[in-house]
C-alpha positions, 0 to 999 in steps of 0.5 A: 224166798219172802216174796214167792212165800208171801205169794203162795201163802197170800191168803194167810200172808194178807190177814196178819193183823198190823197191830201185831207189827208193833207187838213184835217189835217190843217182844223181839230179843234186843240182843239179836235184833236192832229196834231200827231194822225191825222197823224196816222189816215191818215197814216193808211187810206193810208196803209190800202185804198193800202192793199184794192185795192190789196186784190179788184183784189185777194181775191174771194168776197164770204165771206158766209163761213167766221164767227167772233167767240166771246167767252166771260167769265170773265177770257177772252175773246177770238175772232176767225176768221173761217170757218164752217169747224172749220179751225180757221185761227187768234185768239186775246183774252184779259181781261176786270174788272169785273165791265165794262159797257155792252157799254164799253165791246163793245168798247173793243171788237170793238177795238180787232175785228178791230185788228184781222181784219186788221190781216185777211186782210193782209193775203187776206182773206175776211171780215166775214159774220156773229158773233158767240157767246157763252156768260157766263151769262144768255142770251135768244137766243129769245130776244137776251137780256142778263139779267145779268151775275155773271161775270159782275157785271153792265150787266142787261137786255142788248141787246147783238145781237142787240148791237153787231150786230150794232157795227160790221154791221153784223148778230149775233147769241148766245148762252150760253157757256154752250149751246154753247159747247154741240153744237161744241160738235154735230158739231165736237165731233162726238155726232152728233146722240145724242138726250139725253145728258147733257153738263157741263161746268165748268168755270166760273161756273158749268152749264148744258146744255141739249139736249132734243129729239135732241133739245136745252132746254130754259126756260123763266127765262133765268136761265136753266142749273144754276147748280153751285147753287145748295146747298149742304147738311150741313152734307157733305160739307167740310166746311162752306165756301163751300155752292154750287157746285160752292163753290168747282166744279167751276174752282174758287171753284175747287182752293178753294178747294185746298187751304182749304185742302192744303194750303202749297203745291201751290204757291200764285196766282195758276191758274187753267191751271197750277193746271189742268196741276199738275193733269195730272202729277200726283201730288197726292194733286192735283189728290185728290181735282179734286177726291172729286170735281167729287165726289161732280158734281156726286152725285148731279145729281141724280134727274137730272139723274132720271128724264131726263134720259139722254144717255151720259153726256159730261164733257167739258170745263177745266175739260175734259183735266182731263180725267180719272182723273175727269170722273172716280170719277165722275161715279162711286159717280153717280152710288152709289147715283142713284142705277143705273149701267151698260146699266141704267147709262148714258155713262159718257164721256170727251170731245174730243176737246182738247184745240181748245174747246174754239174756237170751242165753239165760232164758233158753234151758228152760223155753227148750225144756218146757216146749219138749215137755209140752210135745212128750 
């Protein structure tokens, strides 16, 4: 990482002498280096060794407050430059195939961070002093290993803090997003009291997080809270193409499930922002298929239900833009396949975080992470 280098060795980084700039560029192996890319490497030492020495005179050196959130999924992924207040002050994203090495997904990363930071930078704010990451995928918070992910097919058994870590020379700390989300939802979801909850997370898969006497649960198979694979009964699934949760309650399955019932009614290549956007305006064939979705989630937390007896269950991220329109249907198939009604029933609640959840999700491993190292 050349900026936080650059940073961390300004005091040697701010006497390289500009003379020297076009030395190199007659020295450099032509075979191995275009005249034309040295020229913008060295341009960009230039503005870059200026904008240091003006933000060394300004910006207050303190940088514990600061915090490089990673939201990673296989749809985007997202980097965010906080605070632990939750203040977010630049955000880049982009997309990476499914099937990019663990190396080169940190690569990419690399090159949107530098970005983002040269975006920081220029408006004087410090470098950051620890990485957040709410990661899909089966990941130990233990270890730091990343045993694989559904969303990227050649991650297996990769050391994701400690890579991470090297790439950006700072400290990390991670999370599944699952896991990630119930604790922004602790942090800024005014649920900091809870002790028994569950959080469910619907994109890229259905997967549940639970909050046991107030504490994260994590298991050695690295697969706690896989939900989406749970198998539903032959006799009421809408068709044979359709086995799990994720086959129809996952935001891919959720679209499935709208083109299998209505096929007709949406445009080619429909996405779910825009499907979730047709629900909340009340577009009836949509309003149906988010219905029998929630009915399906509801039903099979039963045993779960019963077993764990959870206070409240927070639907989060997309489907809580839905509101009423998921968590109605949702409640009511729980009650009728549990028994249980009234004060028995877990509260069943929507997230409140809107859409700043992403970005409060990426944040959150490492504000919880600080705040218990400050009290222990």
């Amino acid at each position: 990482m050349f900026i936080i280098w650059a940073y961390q060795n300004k005091s040697t980084f701010f006497h390289i002498s500009l003379s020297i700039h076009e030395n190199i560029l007659l020295k450099l192996n032509l075979a191995h280096w275009h005249i034309q890319n040295c020229s913008a490497v060295f341009a960009s030492i230039r503005r870059y060794n200026d904008s240091m020495f003006r933000n060394s005179r300004t910006v207050p050196q303190n940088t514990s407050n600061y915090i490089l959130g990673i939201n990673i999924a296989s749809e985007r992924t997202l980097i965010v430059y906080g605070n632990p207040s939750g203040l977010v002050n630049e955000r880049v994203e982009f997309t990476s195939a499914g099937n990019l090495s663990f190396p080169g997904f940190l690569s990419e990363v690399s090159s949107h961070v530098d970005r983002l930071l040269m975006i920081t930078q220029a408006q004087r704010l410090p470098l950051p002093d620890v990485v957040s990451v709410s990661v899909a995928g089966n990941y130990d918070p233990q270890t730091g290993i990343i045993d694989s992910s559904p969303e990227f097919s050649e991650w297996k058994s990769d050391a994701l803090r400690s890579q991470l870590g090297l790439r950006l020379n700072l400290p990390v700390y991670a999370e599944t997003k699952a896991n990630a989300g119930l604790l922004a939802e602790l942090l800024f979801g005014g649920h900091g009291d809870l002790t028994q909850a569950f959080y469910l997370t619907f994109s890229p898969r259905v997967r549940l997080s639970i909050l046991s006497d107030g504490q994260l649960y994590h298991n050695t198979g690295l697969s706690a809270g896989t939900l989406g694979k749970v198998r539903l009964a032959q006799n009421s699934s809408p068709g044979e193409r359709f086995q799990t949760l994720d086959d129809l309650a996952s935001g891919a399955g959720l679209l499935g499930l709208a083109d299998f019932r209505h096929s007709n009614h949406w445009e080619p290549g429909l996405l779910l922002t825009e499907f979730i956007q047709s629900a909340l305006d009340q577009d009836p064939y949509s309003i149906e298929i988010v219905e029998e979705a929630a009915r399906f989630l509801g039903r099979n937390l039963e045993s779960l239900v019963h077993v764990l007896h959870p206070e409240t269950i927070i639907v989060g991220y997309p489907y809580h833009l839905l509101g009423d329109i998921w968590l109605k249907p949702m409640a009511e198939a729980l009650s009728q396949a549990s028994g249980l009604a009234g004060s028995q029933l877990p509260l069943v609640l929507s997230s409140k975080l809107g859409h700043r959840q992403p970005e409060l999700e990426a944040l959150a491993p490492a504000i919880m992470a600080l705040r218990a190292n400050r009290t222990s």
